[in-house]
N, C-alpha and C positions, 0 to 999 in steps of 0.2 A: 360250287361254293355259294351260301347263300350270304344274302347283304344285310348290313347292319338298317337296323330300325329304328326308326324314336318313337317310343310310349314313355307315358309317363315322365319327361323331362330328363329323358337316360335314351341314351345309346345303346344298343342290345342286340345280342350276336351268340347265338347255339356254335360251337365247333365239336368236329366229328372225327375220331382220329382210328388208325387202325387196332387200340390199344392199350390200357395203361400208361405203360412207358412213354410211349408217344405223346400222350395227351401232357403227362408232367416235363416231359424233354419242352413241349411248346409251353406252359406252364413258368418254365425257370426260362427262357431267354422272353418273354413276356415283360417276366419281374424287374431286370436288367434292362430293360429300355425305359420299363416304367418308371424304373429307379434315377437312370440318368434325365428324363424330364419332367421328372417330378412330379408325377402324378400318377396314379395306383387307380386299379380298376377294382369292382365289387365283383370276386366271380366264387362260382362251386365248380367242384370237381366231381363226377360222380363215372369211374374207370375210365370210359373212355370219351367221355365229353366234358366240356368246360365251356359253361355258359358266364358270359361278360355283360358287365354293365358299367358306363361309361358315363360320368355328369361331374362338372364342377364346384363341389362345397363351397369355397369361394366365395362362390358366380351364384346363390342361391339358390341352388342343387339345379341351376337350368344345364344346358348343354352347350358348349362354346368352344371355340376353336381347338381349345389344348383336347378336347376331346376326339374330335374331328382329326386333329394330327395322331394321336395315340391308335386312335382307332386303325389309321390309314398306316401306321407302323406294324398293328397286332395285324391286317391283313397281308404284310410284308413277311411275317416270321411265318404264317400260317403257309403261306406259297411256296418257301422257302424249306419247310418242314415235310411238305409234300410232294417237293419237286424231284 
């Protein structure tokens, strides 16, 4: 599993799935968590990967805890998807 990064004032994170299906199954329980704390990631989908990007509009597009938390959630589903 590789670790999220900071460039550019964003969080950023490649994921690697076995799959389409897979990739949108992590995809839609993403959405749902992001949904419940209110905060939505910048990602693409391209079959089987989904690349994230993580920063606060807010917060002046810097990078702040709510991200930090999302992030450490989206590596929760990820583990969970693969386990």
């Amino acid at each position: 599993m590789n670790k999220w990064t900071e460039q550019n004032n964003r969080l950023i994170k490649l994921f690697e799935f076995k799959n389409f299906e897979k990739a949108f199954a992590f995809m839609t329980a993403v959405a749902s968590v992001a949904e419940k704390m209110d905060h939505h990631p910048t990602w693409t989908n391209s079959w089987n990967k989904v690349y994230i990007e993580l920063n606060t509009h807010s917060a002046g597009g810097n990078v702040t805890d709510k991200d930090r938390a999302l992030a450490q959630a989206i590596d929760k589903i990820e583990n969970e998807s693969n386990g």
